[in-house]
VOBA-1610 file (N, C-alpha, C; in pm, whole numbers, padded with zeros to 5 digits, always signed):
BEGIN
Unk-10686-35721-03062Unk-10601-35603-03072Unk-10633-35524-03199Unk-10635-35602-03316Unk-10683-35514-03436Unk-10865-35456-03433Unk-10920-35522-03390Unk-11046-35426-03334Unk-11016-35356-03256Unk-10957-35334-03154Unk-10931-35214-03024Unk-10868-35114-03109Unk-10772-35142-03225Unk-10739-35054-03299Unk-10813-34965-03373Unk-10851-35076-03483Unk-11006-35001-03529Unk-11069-34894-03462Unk-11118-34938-03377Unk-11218-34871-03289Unk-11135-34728-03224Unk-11035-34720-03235Unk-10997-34609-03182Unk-10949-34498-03268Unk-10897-34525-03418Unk-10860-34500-03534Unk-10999-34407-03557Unk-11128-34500-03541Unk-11268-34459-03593Unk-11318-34333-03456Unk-11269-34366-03358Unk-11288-34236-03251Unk-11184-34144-03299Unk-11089-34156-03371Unk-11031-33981-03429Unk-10923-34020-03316Unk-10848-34094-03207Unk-10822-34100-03092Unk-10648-34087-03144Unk-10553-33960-03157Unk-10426-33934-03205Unk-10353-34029-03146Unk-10229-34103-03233Unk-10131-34176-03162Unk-09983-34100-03217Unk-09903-34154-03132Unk-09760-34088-03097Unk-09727-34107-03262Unk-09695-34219-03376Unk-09646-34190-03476Unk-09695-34086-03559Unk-09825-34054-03549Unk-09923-33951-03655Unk-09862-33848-03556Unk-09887-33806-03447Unk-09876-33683-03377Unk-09719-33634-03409Unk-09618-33751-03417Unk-09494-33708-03469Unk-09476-33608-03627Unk-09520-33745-03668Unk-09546-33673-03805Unk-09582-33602-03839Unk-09756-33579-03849Unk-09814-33486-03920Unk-09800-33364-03809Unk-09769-33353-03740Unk-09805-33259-03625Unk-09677-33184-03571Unk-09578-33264-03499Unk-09469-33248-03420Unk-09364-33177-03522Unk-09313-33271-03657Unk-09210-33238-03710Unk-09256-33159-03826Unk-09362-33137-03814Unk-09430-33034-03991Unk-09454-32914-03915Unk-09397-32840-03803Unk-09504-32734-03713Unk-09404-32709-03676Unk-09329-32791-03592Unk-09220-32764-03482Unk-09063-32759-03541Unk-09024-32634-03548Unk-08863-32627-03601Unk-08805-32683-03522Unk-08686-32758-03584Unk-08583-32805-03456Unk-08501-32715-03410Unk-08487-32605-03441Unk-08427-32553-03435Unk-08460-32465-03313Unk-08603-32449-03276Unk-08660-32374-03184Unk-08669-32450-03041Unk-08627-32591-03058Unk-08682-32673-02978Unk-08545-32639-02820Unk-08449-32606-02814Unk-08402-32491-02694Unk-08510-32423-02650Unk-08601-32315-02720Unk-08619-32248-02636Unk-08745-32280-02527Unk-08759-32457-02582Unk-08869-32486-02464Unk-08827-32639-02398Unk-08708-32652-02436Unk-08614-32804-02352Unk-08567-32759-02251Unk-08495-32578-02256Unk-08430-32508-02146Unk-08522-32454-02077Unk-08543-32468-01976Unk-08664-32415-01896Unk-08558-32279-01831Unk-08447-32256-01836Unk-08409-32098-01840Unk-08443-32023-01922Unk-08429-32049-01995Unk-08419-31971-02148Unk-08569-31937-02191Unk-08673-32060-02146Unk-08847-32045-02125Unk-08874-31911-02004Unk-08841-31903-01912Unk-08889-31854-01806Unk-08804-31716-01859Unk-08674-31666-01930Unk-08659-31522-01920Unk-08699-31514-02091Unk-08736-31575-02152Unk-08814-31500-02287Unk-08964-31456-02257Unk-09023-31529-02138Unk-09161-31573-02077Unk-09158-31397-02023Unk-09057-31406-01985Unk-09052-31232-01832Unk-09011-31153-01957Unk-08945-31163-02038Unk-08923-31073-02161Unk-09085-31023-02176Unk-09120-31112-02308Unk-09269-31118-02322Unk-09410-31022-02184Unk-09301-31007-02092Unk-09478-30968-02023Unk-09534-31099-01921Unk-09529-31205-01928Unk-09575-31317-01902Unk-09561-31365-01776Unk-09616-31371-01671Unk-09596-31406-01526Unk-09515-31554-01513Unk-09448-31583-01436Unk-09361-31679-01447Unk-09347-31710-01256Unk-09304-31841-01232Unk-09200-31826-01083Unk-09109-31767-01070Unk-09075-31667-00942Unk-08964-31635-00914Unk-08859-31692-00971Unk-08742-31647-00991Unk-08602-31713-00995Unk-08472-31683-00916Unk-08498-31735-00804Unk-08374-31703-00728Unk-08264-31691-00743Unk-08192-31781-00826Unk-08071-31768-00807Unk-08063-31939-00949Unk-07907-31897-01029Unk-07859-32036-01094Unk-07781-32079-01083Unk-07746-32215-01049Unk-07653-32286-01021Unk-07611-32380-01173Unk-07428-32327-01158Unk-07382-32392-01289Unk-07229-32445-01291Unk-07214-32470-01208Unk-07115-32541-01181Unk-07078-32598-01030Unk-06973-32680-01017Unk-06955-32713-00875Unk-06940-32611-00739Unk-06815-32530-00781Unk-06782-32467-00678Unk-06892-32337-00607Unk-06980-32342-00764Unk-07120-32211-00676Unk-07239-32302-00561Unk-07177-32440-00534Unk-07227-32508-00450Unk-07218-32420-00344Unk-07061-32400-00313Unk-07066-32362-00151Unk-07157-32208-00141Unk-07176-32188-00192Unk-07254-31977-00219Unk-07387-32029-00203Unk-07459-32149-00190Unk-07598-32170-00161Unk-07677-32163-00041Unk-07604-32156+00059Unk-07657-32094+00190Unk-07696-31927+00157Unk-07628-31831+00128Unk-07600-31746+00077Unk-07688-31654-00017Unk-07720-31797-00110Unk-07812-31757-00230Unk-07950-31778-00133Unk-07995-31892-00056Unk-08098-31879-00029Unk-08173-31765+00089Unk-08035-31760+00167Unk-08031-31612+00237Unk-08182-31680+00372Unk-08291-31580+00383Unk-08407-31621+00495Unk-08527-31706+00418Unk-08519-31778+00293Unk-08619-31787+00182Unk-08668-31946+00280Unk-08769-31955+00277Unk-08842-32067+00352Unk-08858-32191+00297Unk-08932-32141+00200Unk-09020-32236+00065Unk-08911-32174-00096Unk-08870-32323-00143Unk-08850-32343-00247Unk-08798-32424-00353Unk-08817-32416-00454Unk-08810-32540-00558Unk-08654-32567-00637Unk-08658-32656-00654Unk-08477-32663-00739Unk-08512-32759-00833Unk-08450-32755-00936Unk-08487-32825-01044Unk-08428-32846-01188Unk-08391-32883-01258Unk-08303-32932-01404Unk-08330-32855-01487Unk-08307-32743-01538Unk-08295-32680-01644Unk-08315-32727-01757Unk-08293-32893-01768Unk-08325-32944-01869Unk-08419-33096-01836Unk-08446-33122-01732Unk-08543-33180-01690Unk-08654-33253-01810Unk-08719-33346-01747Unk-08830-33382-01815Unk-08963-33462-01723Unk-09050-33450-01766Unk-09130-33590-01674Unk-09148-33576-01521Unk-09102-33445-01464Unk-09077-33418-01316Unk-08976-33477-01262Unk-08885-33518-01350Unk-08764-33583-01338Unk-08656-33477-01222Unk-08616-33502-01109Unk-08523-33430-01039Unk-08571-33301-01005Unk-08667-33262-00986Unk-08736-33177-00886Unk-08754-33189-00745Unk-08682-33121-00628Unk-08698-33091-00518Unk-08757-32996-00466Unk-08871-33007-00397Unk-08974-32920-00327Unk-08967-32910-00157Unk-08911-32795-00175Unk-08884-32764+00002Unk-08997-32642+00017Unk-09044-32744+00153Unk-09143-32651+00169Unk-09224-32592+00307Unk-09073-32588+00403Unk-09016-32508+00490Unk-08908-32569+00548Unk-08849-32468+00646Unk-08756-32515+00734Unk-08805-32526+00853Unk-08676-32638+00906Unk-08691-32690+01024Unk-08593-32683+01117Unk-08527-32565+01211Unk-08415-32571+01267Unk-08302-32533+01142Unk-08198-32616+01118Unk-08108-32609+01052Unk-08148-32681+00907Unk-08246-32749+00909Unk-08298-32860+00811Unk-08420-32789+00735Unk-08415-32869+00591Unk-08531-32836+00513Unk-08644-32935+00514Unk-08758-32886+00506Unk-08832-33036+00476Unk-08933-33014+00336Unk-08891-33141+00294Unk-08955-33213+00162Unk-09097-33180+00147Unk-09129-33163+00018Unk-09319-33204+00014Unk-09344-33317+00091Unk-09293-33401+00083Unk-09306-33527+00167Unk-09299-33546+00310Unk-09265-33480+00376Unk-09229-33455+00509Unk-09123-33422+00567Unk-09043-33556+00454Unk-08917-33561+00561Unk-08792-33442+00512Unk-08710-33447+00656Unk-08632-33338+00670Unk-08503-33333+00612Unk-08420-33283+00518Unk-08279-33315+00474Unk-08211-33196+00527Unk-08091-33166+00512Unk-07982-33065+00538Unk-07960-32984+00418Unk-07853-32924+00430Unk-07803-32841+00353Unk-07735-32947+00257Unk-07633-32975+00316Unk-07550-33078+00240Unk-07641-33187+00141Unk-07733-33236+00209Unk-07844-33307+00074Unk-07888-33217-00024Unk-07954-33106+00008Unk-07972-33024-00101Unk-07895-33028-00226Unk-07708-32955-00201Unk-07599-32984-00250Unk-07564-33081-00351Unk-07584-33170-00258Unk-07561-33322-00330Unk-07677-33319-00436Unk-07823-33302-00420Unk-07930-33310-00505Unk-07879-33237-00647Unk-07821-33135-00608Unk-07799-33010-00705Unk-07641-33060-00780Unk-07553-33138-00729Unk-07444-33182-00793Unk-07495-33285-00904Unk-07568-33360-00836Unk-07629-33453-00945Unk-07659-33398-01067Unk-07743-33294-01021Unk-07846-33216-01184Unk-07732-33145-01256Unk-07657-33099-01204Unk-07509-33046-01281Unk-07426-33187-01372Unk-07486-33295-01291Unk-07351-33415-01349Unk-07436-33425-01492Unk-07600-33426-01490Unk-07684-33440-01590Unk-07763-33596-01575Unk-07760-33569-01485Unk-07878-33739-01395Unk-07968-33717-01445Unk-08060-33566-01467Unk-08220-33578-01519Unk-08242-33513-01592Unk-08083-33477-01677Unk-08172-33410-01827Unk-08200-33463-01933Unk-08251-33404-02021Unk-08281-33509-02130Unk-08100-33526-02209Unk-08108-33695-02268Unk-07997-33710-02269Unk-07853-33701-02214Unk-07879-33700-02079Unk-07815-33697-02014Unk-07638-33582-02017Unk-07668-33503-02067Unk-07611-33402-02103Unk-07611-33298-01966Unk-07438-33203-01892Unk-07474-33191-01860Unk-07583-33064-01779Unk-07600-33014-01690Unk-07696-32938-01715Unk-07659-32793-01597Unk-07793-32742-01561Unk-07792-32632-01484Unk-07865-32682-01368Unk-07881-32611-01250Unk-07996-32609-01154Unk-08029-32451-01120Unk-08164-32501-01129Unk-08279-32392-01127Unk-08319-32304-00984Unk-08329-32245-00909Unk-08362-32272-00738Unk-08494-32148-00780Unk-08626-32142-00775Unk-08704-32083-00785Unk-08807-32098-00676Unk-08916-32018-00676Unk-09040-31965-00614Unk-09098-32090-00576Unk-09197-32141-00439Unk-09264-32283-00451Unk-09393-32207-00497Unk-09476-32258-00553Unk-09623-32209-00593Unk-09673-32232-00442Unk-09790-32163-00406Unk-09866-32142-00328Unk-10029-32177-00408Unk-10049-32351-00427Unk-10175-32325-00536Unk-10278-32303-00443Unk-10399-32234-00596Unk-10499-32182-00534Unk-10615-32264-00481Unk-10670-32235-00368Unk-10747-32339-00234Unk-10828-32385-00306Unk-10880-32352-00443Unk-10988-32451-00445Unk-10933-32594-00481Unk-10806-32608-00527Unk-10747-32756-00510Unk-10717-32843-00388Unk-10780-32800-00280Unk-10720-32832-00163Unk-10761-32937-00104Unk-10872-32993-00183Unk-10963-33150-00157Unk-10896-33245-00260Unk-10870-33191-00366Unk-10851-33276-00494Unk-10717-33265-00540Unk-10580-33265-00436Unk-10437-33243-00450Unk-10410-33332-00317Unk-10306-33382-00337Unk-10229-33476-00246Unk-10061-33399-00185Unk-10071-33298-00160Unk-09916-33227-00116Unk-09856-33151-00217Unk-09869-33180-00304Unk-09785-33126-00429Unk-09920-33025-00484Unk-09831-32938-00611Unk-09910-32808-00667Unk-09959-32875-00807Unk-10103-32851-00819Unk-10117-32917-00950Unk-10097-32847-01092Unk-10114-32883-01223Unk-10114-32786-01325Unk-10220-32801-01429Unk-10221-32705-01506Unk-10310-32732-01577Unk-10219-32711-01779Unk-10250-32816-01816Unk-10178-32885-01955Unk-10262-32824-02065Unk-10204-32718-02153Unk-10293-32730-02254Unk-10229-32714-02371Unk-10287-32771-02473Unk-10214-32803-02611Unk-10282-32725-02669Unk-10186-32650-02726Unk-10215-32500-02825Unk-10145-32552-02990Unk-10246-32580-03097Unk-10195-32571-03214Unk-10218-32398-03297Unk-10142-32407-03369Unk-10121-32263-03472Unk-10187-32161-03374Unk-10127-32147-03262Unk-10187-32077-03119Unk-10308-32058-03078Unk-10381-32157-03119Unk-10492-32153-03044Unk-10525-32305-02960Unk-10548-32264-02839Unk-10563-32366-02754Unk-10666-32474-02802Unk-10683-32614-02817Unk-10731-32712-02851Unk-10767-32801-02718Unk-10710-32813-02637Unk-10706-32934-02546Unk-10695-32893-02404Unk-10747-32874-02285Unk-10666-32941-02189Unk-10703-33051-02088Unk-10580-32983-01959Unk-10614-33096-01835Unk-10586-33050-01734Unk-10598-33086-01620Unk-10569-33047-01513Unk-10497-33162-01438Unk-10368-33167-01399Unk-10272-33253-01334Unk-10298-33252-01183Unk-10360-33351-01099Unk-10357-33360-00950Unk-10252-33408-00920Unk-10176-33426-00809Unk-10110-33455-00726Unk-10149-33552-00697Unk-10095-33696-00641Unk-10138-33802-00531Unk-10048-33847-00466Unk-10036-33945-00388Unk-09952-33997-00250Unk-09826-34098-00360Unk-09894-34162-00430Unk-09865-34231-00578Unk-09757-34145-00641Unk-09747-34061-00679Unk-09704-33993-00738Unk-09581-33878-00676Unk-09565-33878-00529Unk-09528-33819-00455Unk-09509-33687-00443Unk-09686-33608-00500Unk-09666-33487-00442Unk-09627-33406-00608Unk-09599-33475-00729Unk-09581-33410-00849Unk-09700-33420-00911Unk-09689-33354-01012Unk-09849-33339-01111Unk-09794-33402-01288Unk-09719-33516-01246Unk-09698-33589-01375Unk-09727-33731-01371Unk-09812-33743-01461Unk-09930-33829-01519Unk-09868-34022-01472Unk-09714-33975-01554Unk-09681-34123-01575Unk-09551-34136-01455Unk-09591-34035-01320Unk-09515-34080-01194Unk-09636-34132-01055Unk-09807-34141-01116Unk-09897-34168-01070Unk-09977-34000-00992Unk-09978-33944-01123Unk-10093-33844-01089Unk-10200-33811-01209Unk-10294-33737-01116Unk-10442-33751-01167Unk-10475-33713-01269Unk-10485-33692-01445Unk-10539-33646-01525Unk-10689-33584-01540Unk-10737-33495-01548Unk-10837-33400-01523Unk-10916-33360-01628Unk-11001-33423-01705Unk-11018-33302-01863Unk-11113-33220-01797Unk-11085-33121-01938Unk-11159-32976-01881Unk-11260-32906-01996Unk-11347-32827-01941Unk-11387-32782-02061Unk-11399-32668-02105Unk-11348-32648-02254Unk-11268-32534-02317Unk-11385-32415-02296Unk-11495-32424-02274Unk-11568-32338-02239Unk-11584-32283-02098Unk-11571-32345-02024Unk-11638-32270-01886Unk-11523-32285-01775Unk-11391-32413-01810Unk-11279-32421-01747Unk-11330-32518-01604Unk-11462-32579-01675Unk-11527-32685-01554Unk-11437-32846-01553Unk-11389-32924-01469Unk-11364-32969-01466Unk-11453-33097-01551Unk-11467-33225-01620Unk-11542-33348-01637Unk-11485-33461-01609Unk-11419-33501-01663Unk-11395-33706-01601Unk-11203-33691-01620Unk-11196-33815-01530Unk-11053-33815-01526Unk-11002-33942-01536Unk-10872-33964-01565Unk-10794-34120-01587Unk-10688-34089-01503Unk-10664-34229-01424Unk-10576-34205-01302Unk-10524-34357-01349Unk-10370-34395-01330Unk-10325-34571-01352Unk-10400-34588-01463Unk-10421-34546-01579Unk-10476-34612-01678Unk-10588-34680-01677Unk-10717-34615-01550Unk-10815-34677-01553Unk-10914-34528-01536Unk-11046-34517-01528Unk-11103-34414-01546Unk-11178-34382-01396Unk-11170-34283-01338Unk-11225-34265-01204Unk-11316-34100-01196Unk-11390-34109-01047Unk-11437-33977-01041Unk-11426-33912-00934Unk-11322-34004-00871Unk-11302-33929-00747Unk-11085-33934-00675Unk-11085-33860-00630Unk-10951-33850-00576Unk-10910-34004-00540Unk-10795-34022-00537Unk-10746-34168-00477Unk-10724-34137-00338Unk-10676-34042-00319Unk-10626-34009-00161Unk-10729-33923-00054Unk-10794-33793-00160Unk-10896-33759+00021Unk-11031-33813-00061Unk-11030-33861-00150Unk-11204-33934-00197Unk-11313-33883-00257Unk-11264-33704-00261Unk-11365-33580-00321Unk-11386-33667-00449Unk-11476-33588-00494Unk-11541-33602-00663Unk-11482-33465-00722Unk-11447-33552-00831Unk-11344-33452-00943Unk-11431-33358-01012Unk-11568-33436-01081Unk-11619-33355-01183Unk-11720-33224-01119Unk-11710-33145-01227Unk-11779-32989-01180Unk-11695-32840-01096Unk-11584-32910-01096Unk-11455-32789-01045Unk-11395-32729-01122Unk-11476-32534-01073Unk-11445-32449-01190Unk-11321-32359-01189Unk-11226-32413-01308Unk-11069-32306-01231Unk-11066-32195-01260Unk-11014-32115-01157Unk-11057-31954-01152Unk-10976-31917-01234Unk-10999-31802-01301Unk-10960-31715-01421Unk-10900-31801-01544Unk-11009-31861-01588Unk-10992-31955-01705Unk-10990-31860-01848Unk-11036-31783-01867Unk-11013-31735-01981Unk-10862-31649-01985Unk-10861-31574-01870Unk-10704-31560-01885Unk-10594-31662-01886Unk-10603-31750-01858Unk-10531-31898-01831Unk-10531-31920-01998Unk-10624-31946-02079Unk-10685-31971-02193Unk-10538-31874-02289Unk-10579-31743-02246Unk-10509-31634-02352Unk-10351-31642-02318Unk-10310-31652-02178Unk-10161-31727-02152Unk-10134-31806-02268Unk-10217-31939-02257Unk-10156-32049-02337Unk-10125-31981-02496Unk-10224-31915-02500Unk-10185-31878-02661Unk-10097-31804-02680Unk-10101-31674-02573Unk-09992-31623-02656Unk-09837-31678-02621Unk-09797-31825-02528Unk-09669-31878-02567Unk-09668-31943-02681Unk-09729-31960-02784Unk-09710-31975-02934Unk-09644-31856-02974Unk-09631-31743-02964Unk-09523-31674-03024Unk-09413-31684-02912Unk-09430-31712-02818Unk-09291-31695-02740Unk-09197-31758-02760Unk-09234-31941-02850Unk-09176-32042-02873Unk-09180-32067-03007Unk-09250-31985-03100Unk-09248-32031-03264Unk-09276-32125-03243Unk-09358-32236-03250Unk-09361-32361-03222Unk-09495-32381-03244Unk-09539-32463-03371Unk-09705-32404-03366Unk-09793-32557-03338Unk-09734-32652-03255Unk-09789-32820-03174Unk-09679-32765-03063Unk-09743-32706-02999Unk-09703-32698-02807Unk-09758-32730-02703Unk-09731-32775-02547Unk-09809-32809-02431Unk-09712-32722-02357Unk-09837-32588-02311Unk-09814-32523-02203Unk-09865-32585-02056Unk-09792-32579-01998Unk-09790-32564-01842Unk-09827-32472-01729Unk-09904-32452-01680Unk-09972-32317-01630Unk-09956-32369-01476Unk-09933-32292-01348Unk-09948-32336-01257Unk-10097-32244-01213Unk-10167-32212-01079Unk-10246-32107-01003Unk-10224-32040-00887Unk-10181-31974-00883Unk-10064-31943-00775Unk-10200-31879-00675Unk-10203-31916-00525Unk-10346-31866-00465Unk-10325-31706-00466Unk-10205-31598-00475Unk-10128-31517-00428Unk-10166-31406-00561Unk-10090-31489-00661Unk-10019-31436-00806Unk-10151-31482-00907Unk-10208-31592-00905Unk-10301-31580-00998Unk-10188-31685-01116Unk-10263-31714-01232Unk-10204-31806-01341Unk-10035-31742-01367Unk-09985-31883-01378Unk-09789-31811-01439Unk-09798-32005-01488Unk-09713-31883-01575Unk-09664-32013-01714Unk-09524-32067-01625Unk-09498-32219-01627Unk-09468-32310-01558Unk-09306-32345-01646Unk-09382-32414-01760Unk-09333-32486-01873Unk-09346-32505-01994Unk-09317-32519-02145Unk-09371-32544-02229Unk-09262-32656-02287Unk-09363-32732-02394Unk-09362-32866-02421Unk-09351-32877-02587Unk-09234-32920-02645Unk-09303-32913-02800Unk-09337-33042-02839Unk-09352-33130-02785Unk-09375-33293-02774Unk-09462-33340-02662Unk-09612-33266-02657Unk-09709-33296-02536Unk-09778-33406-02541Unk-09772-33508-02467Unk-09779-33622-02433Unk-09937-33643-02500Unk-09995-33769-02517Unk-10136-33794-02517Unk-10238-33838-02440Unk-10174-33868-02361Unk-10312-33871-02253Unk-10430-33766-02194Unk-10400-33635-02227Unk-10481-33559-02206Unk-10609-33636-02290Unk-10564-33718-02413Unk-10726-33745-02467Unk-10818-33799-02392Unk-10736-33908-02293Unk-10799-34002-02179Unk-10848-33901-02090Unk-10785-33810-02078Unk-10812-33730-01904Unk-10992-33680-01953Unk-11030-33661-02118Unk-11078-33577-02173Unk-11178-33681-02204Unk-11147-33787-02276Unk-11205-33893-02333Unk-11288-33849-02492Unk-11185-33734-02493Unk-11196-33696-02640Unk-11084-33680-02763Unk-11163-33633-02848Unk-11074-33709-03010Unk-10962-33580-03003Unk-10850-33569-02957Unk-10751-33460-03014Unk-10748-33411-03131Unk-10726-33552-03213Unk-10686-33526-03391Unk-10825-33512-03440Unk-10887-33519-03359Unk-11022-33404-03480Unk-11008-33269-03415Unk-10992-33220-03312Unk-10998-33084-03303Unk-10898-33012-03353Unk-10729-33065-03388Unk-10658-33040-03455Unk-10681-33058-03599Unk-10771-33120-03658Unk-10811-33111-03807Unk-10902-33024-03817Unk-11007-32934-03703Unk-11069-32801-03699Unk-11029-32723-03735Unk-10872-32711-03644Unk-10792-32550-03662Unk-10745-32589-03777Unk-10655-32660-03841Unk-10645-32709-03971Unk-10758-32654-04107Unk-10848-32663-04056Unk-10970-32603-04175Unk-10992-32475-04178Unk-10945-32419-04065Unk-10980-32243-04103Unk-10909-32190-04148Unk-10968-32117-04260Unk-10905-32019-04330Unk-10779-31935-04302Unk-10809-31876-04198Unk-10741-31768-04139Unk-10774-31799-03950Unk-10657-31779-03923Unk-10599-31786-03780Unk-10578-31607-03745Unk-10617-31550-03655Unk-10527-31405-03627Unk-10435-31394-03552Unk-10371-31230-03548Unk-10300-31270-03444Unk-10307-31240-03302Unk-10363-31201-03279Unk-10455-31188-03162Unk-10498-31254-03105Unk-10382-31310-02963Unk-10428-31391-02854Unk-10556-31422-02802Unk-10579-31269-02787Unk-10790-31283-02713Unk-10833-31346-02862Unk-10858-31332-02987Unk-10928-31401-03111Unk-10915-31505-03131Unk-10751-31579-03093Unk-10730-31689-03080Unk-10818-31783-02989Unk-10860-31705-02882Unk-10917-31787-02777Unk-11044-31747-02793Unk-11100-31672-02865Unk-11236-31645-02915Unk-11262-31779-03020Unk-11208-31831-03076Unk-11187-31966-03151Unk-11178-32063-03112Unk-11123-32125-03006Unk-11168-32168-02928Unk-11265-32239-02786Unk-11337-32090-02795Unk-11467-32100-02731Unk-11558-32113-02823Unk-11528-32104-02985Unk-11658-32110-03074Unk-11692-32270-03097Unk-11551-32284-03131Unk-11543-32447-03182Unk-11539-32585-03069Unk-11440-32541-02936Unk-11459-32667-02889Unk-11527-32634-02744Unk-11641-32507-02744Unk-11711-32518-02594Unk-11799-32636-02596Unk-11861-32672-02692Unk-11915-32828-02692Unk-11819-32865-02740Unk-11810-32996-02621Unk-11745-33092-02682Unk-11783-33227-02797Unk-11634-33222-02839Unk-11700-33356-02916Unk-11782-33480-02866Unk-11825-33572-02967Unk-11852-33691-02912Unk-11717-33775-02839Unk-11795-33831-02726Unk-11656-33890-02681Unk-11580-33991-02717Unk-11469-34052-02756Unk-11411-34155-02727Unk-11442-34276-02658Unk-11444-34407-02735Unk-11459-34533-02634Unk-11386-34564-02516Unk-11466-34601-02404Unk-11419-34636-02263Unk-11284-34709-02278Unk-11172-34678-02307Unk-11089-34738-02322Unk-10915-34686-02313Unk-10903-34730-02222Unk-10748-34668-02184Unk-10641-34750-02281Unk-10550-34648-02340Unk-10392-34695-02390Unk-10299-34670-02312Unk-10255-34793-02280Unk-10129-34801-02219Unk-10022-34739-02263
//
């Protein structure tokens, strides 16, 4: 164990206490940390800003606007409900049409109205927010992602994760869907991690269960060499939600809508680490890059002009080696 340590310390490979520290709580006000825990409050500073976002149908905030939900959804086919204060894909429902009187699940199966309800009483009691506090429900747009995921997604819409320090993007990934995972694009409910590269937005190697693979678990495609469309705008998104959130260690959330093109999803002021695995590269050295320059601008496109200087080659990689 103290060699596996070593050895990963010496790959530059960031862990959760340093990323707290030097990173999370020296960058990130607490004070700012609402405006990216509330995924309301994200999505209308996001539409403030200019910033493409999901629809928002309608909010649910208390019991009795239960019965007004036939109402609210009116002829709407496809759509998502979800925790306002959510985490982890925690309490997300994906309807993604109707059936007769019934909705049916990413999953297939068919519920009623009254399940819906019930789904949505829960997220009000505060079942899946953080700290269990309690909360809102969300009822928004389903993404329609774009086809070229359509070999390398399991039912669900995937995303793409990228960690933006002092606003300039450093990192990402691309989140698949699997059967595992039921149809969500979060890592630690059994979906696919993707790294990508900050230059060309080509897909390279991925970690799936904490082991390293190159191909889908479910239709069997090969992951590496898939290029996501409009990556440099995707790129300049991520940056400019660094001013949307003051928050200068963030993980944006991007969905690809086949329709709409890139919309900001989510943002994160505590972005997980496994993107290093998805990547099999050193985070905390590319965050000790932006760290060394002089001057940062403010200018989203320059920001991401900095990013294509410094990390279109990638680093050396990281040892074959997954953290649990």
């Amino acid at each position: 164990m103290i060699r596996l340590f070593k050895s990963l310390r010496q790959a530059g490979i960031l862990g959760m206490n340093e990323r707290n520290a030097r990173f999370v709580m020296l960058h990130n006000k607490r004070s700012n940390y609402p405006l990216v825990d509330d995924k309301l409050i994200t999505k209308r500073r996001a539409q403030d800003a200019g910033i493409h976002v999901p629809t928002l149908y309608g909010v649910i905030e208390i019991e009795h606007q239960i019965r007004g939900l036939p109402r609210m959804l009116g002829e709407i086919e496809d759509f998502v409900v979800k925790p306002a204060h959510g985490s982890g894909g925690n309490g997300i429902m994906v309807i993604t049409d109707r059936h007769g009187g019934n909705f049916r699940l990413a999953n297939g199966v068919l519920v009623g109205m009254e399940e819906v309800g019930h789904h949505i009483s829960n997220i009000l009691s505060g079942m899946h927010s953080l700290g269990g506090q309690p909360d809102r429900a969300m009822i928004e747009q389903r993404v329609q992602f774009d086809p070229m995921f359509e070999e390398v997604s399991y039912r669900g819409v995937p995303d793409i994760r990228t960690v933006v320090f002092k606003g300039v993007p450093v990192m990402a990934m691309v989140r698949l869907p699997t059967r595992r995972s039921n149809g969500k694009a979060n890592l630690h409910q059994g979906a696919l991690g993707v790294g990508l590269d900050m230059g060309t937005g080509l897909t390279t190697t991925a970690v799936w269960k904490e082991r390293f693979v190159d191909e889908h678990p479910d239709t069997g495609n090969p992951i590496a060499g898939l290029r996501i469309p409009e990556w440099g705008t995707l790129l300049e998104l991520a940056a400019r939600c660094y001013h949307l959130a003051d928050l200068g260690y963030l993980g944006v959330d991007v969905v690809l809508d086949r329709h709409q093109g890139p919309m900001v999803l989510e943002l994160n002021a505590r972005p997980g680490l496994s993107i290093q695995l998805a990547n099999r590269r050193s985070l905390l050295r590319r965050l000790e890059q932006v760290e060394a320059l002089d001057d940062i601008p403010e200018d989203p496109r320059q920001r991401v002009a900095i990013t294509q200087d410094l990390f279109a080659k990638n680093n050396p990689p990281a040892p074959q080696t997954v953290i649990a």
